[in-house]
C-alpha positions as CSV (number, residue, x, y, z in Angstrom):
1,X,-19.5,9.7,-25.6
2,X,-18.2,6.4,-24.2
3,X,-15.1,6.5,-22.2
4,X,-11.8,4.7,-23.6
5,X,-10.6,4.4,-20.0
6,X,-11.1,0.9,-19.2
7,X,-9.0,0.8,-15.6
8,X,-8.0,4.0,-13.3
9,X,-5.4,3.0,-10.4
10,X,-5.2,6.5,-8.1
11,X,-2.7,6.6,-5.5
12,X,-2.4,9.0,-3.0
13,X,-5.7,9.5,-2.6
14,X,-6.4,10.7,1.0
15,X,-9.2,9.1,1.6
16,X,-10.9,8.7,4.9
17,X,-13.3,6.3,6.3
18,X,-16.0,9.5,6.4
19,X,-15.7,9.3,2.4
20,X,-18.5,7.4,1.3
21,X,-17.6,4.5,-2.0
22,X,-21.2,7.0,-3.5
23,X,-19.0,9.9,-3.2
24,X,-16.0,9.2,-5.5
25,X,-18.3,6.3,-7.8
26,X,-18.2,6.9,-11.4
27,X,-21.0,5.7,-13.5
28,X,-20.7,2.6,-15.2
29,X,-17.1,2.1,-13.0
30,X,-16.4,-0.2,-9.9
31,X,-14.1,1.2,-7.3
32,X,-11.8,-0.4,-4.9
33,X,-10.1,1.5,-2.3
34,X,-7.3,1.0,0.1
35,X,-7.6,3.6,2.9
36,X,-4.9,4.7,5.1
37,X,-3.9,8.1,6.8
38,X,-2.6,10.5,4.7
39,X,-2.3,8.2,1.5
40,X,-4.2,5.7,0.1
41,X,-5.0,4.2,-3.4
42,X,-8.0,3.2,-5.0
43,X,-8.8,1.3,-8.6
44,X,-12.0,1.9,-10.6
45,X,-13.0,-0.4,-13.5
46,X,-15.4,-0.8,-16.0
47,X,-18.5,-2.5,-14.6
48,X,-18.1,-4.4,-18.2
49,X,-15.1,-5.9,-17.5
50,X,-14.1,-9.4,-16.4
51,X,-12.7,-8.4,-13.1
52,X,-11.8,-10.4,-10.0
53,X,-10.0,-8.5,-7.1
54,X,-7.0,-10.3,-5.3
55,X,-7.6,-9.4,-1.7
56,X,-5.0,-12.5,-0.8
57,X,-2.2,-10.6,-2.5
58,X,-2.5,-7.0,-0.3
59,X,-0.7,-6.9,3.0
60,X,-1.9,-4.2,6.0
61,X,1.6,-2.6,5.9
62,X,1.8,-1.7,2.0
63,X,-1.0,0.5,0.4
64,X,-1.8,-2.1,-2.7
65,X,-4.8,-3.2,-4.7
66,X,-4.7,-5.8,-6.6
67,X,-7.7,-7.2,-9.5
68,X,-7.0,-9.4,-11.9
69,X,-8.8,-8.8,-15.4
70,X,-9.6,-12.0,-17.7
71,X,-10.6,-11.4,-20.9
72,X,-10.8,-14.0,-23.9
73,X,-7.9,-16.6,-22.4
74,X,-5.9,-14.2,-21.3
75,X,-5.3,-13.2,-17.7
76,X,-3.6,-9.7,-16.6
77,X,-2.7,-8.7,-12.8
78,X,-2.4,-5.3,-12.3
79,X,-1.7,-3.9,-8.5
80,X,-2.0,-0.5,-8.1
81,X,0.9,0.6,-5.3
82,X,1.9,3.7,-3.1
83,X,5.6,1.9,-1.6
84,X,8.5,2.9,-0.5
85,X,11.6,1.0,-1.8
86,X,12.7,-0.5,1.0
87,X,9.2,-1.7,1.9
88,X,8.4,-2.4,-1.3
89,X,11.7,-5.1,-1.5
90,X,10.1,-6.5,1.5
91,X,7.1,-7.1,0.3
92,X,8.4,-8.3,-3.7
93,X,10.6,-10.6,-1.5
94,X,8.5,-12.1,1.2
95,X,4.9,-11.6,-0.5
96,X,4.8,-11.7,-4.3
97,X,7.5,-14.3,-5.2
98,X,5.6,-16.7,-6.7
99,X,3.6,-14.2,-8.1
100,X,6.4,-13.4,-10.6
101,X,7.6,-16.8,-10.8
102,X,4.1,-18.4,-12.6
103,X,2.8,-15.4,-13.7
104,X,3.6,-13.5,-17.3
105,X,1.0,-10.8,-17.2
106,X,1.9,-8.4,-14.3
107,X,0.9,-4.9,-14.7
108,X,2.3,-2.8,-11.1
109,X,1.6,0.8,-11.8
110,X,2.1,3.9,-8.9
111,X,4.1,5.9,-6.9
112,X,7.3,3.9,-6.1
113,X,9.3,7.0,-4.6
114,X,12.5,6.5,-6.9
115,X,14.1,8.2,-9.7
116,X,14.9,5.5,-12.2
117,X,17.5,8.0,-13.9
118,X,19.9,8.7,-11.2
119,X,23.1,7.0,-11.2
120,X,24.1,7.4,-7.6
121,X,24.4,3.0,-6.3
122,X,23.2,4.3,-3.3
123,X,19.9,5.9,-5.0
124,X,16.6,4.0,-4.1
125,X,15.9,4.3,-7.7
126,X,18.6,2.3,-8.7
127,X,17.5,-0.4,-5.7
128,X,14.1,-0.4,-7.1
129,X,15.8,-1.1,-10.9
130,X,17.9,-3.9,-9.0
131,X,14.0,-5.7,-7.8
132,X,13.0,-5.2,-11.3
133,X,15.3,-7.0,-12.7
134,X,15.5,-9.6,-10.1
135,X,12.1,-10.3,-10.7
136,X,12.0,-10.0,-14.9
137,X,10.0,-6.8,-15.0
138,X,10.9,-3.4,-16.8
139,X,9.9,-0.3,-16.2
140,X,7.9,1.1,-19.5
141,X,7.7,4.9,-18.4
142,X,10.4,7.1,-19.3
């Protein structure tokens, strides 16, 4: 049966440098991984695909991969993230900013730490809404 998964972002992976890319490779996938103590993210994709990874656009500090997929004329970059609010303002701020600004096809999936449904103005949920909309995105999980 052929799989209808096409890209799998993972964060929180805990993965260490003794984990070998042969141990967690799925057939017929690529993986990427961003390894850092007690966290960590990783992205496979179909060998298939029309994949190039962004190394440029990941930063030490911030657990981020980043690929962009091309297929036909179109061009999608998806990041797969593990951040903190505060660092992940830092890093939309100082980092991505003209990412957003000549890009339309942003995909920025993980664990973001923040409850988008509170309604505390001190909640880092509603900080993290406040980027999003700074930067024209919108959440699309509810």
């Amino acid at each position: 049966q052929e799989s209808k998964i096409d890209i799998l972002g993972i964060t929180e992976t805990h993965l260490s440098d003794k984990i070998k890319d042969e141990e967690i490779r799925i057939d017929g996938y690529t993986v990427k991984g961003w390894i850092v103590q007690g966290g960590g993210c990783l992205i496979n994709y179909r060998d298939d695909l029309n994949v190039i990874p962004k190394p440029k656009l990941e930063v030490k500090s911030v657990e981020a991969i980043w690929i962009e997929v091309i297929c036909r004329s179109q061009r999608l970059l998806i990041g797969t993230d593990h951040l903190k609010t505060r660092i992940f303002t830092i890093h939309l701020k100082n980092i991505r900013h003209d990412l957003w600004t000549k890009r339309n096809n942003i995909l920025l999936t993980g664990d973001f730490n923040s409850d988008l449904m509170t309604r505390n103005k001190n909640d880092q949920g509603k900080k993290l809404q406040c980027i999003l909309n700074i930067f024209g995105l919108k959440n699309v999980t509810t």
